[in-house]
LOLO-254222 format. One record per residue (C-alpha): residue in three letters; x, z, y. Coordinates in steps of 0.2 Angstrom, whole numbers. Each point is the difference from the previous one (the first is absolute). Example, Ala and Ser with C-alpha at 12.3 -4.5 7.8 and 13.67 -1.06 7.14 Angstrom:
# residues 2
 resn    c1    c3    c2
  ALA    62    39   -22
  SER     6    -3    17
***
This chain:
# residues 270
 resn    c1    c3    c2
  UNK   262   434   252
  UNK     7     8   -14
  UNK   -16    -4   -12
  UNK     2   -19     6
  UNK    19    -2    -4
  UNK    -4    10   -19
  UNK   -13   -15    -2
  UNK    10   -13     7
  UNK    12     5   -13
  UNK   -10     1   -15
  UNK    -7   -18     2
  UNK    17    -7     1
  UNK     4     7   -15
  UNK   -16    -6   -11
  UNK     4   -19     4
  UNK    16     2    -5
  UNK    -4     6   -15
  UNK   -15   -15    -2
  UNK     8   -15     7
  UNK    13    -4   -16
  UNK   -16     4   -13
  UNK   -11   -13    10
  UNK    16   -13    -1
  UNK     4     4   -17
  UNK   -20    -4    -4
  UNK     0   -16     9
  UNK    17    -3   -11
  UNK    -7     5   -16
  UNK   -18   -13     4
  UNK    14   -16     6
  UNK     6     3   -19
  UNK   -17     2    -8
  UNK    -7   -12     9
  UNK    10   -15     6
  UNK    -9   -11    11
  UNK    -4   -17    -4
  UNK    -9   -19     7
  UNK   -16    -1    -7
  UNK    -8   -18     3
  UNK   -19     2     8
  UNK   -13   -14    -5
  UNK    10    -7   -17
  UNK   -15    -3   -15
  UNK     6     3   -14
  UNK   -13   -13   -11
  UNK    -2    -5   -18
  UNK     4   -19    -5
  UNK   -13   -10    -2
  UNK     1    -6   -18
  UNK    -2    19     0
  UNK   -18    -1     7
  UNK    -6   -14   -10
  UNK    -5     9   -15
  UNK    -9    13    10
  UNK   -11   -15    10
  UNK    -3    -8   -14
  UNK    -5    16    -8
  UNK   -11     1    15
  UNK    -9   -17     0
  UNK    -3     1   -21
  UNK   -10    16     4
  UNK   -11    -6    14
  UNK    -3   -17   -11
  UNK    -4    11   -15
  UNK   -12     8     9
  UNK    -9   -14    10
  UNK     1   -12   -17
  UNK   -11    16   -10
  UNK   -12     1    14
  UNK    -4   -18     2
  UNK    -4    -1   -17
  UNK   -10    16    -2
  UNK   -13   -10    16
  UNK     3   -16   -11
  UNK    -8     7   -16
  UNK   -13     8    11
  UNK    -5   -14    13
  UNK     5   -13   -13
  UNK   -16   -10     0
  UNK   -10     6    16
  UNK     3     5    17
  UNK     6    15     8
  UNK   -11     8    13
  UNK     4     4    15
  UNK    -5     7    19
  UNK    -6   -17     4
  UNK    -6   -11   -13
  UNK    14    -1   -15
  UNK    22     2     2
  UNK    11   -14    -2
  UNK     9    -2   -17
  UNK    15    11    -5
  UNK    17   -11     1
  UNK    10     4   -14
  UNK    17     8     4
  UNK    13   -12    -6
  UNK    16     9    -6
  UNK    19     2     9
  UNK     9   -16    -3
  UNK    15     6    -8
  UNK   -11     8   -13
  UNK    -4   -17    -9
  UNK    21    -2    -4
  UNK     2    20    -4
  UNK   -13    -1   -13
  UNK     5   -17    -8
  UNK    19     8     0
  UNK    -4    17    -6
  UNK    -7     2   -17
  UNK    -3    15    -4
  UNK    -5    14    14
  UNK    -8    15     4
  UNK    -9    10    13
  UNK    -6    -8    16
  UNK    10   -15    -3
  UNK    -8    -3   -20
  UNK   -18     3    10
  UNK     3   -11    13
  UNK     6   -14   -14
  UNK   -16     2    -8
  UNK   -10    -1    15
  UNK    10   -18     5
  UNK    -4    -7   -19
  UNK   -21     5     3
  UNK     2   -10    19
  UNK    10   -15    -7
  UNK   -17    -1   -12
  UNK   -12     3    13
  UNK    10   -12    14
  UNK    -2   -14   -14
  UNK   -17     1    -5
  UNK    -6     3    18
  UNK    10   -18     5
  UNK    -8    -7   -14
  UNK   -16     6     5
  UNK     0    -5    18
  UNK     5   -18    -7
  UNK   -15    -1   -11
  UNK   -11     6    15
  UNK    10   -12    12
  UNK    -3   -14   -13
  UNK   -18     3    -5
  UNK    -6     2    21
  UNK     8   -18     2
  UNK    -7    -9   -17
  UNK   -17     8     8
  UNK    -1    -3    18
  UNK   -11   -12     5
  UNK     9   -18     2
  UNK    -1    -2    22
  UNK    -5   -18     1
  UNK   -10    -8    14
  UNK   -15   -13     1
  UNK     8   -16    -5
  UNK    10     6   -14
  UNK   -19     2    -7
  UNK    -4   -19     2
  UNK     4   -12   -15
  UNK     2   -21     4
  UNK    -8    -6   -19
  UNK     3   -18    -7
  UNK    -1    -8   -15
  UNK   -11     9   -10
  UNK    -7    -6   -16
  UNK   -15     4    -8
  UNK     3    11   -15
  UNK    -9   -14   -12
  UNK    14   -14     2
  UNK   -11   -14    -8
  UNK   -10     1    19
  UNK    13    -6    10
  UNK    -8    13    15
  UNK    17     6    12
  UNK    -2     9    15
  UNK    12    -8    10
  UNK     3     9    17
  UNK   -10    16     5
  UNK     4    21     5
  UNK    -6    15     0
  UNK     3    18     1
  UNK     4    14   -10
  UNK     2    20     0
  UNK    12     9   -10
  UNK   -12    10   -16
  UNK    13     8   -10
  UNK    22    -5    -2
  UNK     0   -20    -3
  UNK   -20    -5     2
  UNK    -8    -2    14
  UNK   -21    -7     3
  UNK    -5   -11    10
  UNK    -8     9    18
  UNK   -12   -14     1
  UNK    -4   -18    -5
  UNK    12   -11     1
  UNK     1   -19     5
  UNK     6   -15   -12
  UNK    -1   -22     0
  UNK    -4    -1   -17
  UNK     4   -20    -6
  UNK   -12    -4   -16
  UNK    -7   -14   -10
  UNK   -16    -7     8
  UNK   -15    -7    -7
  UNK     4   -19     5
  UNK    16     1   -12
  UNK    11     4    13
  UNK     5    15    10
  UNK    -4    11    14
  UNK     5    14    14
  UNK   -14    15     2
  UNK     4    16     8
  UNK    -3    16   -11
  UNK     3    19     4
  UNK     9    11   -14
  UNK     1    20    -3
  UNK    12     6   -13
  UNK    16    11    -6
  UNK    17    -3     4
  UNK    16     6    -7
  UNK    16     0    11
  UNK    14    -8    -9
  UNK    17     1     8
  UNK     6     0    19
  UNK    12   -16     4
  UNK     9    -8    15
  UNK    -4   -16     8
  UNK    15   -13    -3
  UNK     7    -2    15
  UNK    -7    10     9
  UNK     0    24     3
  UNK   -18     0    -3
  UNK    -6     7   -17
  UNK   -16     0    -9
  UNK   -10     5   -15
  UNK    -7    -9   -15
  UNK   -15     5    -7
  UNK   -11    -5   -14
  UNK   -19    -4     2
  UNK   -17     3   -13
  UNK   -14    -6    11
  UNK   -19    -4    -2
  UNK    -5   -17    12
  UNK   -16    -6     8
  UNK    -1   -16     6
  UNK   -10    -2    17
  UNK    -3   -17    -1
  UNK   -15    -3   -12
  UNK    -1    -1   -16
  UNK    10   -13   -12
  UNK    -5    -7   -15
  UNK    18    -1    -5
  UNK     5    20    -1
  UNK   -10    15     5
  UNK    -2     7    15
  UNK    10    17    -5
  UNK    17    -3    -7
  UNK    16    12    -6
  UNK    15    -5     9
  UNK    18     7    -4
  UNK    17    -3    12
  UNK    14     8    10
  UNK    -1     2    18
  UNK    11     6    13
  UNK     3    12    15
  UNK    12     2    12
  UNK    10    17     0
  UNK    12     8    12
  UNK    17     1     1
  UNK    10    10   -11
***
C-alpha cells in the first residue's frame, strides 16, 4: 500500500512539471507559425501573349525541319519515281510555311538564328511555288492544245457548191454535191472517200449540160460561224479536189477536171 501511494505521488508531480512546457511549446509554434486560408485548385498561368513566342517558336522549328527534308527527297526523286512495297509512292507534298511567317519576314529586315533560316527558306519556296504554278500551266495548256478535238460523224460531212474549175476560161462549176473528210493534222483534213458533185459544163452542141462526177481531194477548215437566226453553228472549209465525170466523154472539156470551192458542215453547239 505504501509503494502504491509513493508512485501515485511521483506521477503527480512529473505532469505538473510537463504540462506548462507543453503549453508554452504550442504558444511558441501559434507565434512562429500563424495559421492561414490557403485557396485549393487556384492555377496560377502565364498570359497568352506570353505564349505566343514560344508556339511560334515551336511551329518555325517543325517547318524548318519538314521544308529541309522535302527538298533533300526532291533533289533525289526529282525526275523519277520513288520505289516502294508495292509498285512506286505517291509524290511528296511540299510543306507550306506558318501563315504569319510571310508578314514577319517582309517586316523584319534583318534577323538571325531560326527566324533568319526560316526567312531564307520562305524566299527558296516563294521561287519554287511560282515556277511550279507556271509549270502546271504550261502542262495544263499544252494537254488541251493537244487533245484530240471530240467530234461526231456529221461534223465530218461537208454540203459543197459552187465550185469552179481552177482554169476560169472553162466555165466548169460544180454546183451542188458532199462529201466527207477526216482530220490529218490541225486545220487539214482528206477526204475518207470519193465524193459526189452535178457538175454544169459547156456541151458540144454550143450549149450546156448536167453530168454527175465523183471528186477526192484536201480540205482546209476555215472558221466556225453561227447560222443567222438561228443556235445552230457550222464550219467553213475550203476544197482542192480532182473530178471524174461518170457520164461519158465530152468533146468540150476532159473527163478529169481540177475543181476548187468552200463547203460546209454543220457543228455543235457551243
Amino acid at each position: 500500500m505504501g509503494r502504491v501511494s509513493t508512485a501515485i505521488a511521483v506521477f503527480a508531480g512529473l505532469a505538473a512539471v510537463a504540462s506548462p512546457g507543453v503549453a508554452q511549446s504550442a504558444d511558441d509554434d501559434q507565434t512562429l507559425l500563424p495559421a492561414r486560408a490557403i485557396a485549393v485548385g487556384a492555377a496560377v498561368l502565364p498570359p497568352a501573349d506570353a505564349l505566343e513566342p514560344v508556339r511560334r517558336r515551336l511551329e518555325l522549328e517543325h517547318w524548318i525541319r519538314k521544308y529541309g527534308q522535302w527538298k533533300e527527297w526532291r533533289e533525289k526523286w526529282r525526275n523519277k519515281s520513288e520505289p516502294g512495297w508495292f509498285g512506286f509512292r505517291e509524290r511528296r507534298q511540299r510543306p507550306d510555311p506558318p501563315e504569319w511567317l510571310f508578314e514577319a519576314c517582309r517586316d523584319v529586315a534583318e534577323s538571325e538564328g531560326a527566324f533568319a533560316i526560316a526567312c531564307k527558306l520562305l524566299a527558296d519556296w516563294k521561287d519554287d511555288y511560282a515556277t511550279e504554278q507556271l509549270r502546271r500551266q504550261l502542262i495544263a495548256a499544252r494537254t488541251e492544245a493537244e487533245a484530240p478535238a471530240k467530234t461526231v460523224w456529221w461534223e465530218h460531212v461537208h454540203f459543197d457548191g459552187l465550185w469552179p474549175m481552177t482554169e476560169w476560161r472553162a466555165s466548169v462549176y460544180g454546183v451542188f454535191g458532199v462529201h466527207a473528210t477526216i482530220e490529218v493534222a490541225g486545220r487539214f483534213q482528206v477526204f475518207v472517200a470519193p465524193g459526189t458533185m452535178l457538175v454544169n459544163l459547156p456541151s458540144s452542141r454550143g450549149g450546156r449540160e448536167w453530168k454527175p462526177a465523183t471528186d477526192w481531194g484536201v480540205t482546209f477548215r476555215l472558221v466556225d460561224f453561227r447560222f443567222p437566226g438561228t443556235n445552230r453553228f457550222g464550219t467553213l472549209h475550203v476544197n482542192i479536189v480532182k473530178a471524174w465525170l461518170l457520164a461519158g466523154p465530152s468533146n468540150v472539156v476532159n473527163t478529169s477536171i481540177d475543181l476548187a470551192g468552200f463547203s460546209l458542215s454543220l457543228k455543235r453547239s457551243q
